[in-house]
N, C-alpha and C positions, 0 to 999 in steps of 0.2 A: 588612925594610928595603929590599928590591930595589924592590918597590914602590912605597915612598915619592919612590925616588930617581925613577923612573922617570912620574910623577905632577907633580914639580915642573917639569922640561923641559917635558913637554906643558903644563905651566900659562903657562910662560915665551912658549913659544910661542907658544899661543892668545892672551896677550897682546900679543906682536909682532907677529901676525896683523892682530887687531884695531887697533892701530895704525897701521898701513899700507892698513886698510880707510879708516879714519877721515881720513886723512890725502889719500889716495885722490881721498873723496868732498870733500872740502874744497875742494882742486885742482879738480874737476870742476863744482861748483856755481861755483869763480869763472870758471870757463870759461864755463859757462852763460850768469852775470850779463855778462859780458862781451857773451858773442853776442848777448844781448837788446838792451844798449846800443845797439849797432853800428847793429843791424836797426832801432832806434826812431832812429835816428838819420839812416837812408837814407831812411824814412820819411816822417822832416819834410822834406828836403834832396827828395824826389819831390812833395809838397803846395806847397812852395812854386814849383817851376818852372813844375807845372802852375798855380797860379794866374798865375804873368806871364806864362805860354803864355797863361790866358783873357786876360788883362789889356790885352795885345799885340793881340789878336786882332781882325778885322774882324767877326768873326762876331755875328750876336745873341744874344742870352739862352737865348730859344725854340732857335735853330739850334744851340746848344750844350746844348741839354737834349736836344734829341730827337737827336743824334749819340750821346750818353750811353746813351739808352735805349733806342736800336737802331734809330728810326723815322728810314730814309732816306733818308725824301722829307718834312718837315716840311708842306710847302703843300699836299699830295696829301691835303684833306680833304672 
């Protein structure tokens, strides 16, 4: 019988355990979904300034594409 007695606690456990895992990960996945939000959200709020930055801008098409792609001198052909 010591046994048995000793068998149910560790089961009790193992299921509190697991509880507090699950409970855990729950919390942490909405942490997660959160940060993603956030991050998709800084994302668009950076797309769109930079488009009224182009929008504003004096610059041309071309002068805005080759600043992009690294080429400093666009006329230098």
């Amino acid at each position: 019988m010591a046994r048995t007695r000793r068998t149910i606690p560790l089961d009790e456990k193992i299921e509190k355990a697991k509880a507090a895992v699950f409970q855990a990960k729950d919390k942490y996945d909405a942490a997660v979904e959160e940060l993603n939000k956030l991050q998709k959200k800084k994302l668009e709020l950076q797309k769109q300034e930079l488009l009224k930055a182009i929008e504003e801008s004096a610059k041309s098409y071309e002068e805005i594409m080759a600043f992009l792609v690294g080429d400093s001198n666009p006329n230098e052909d």
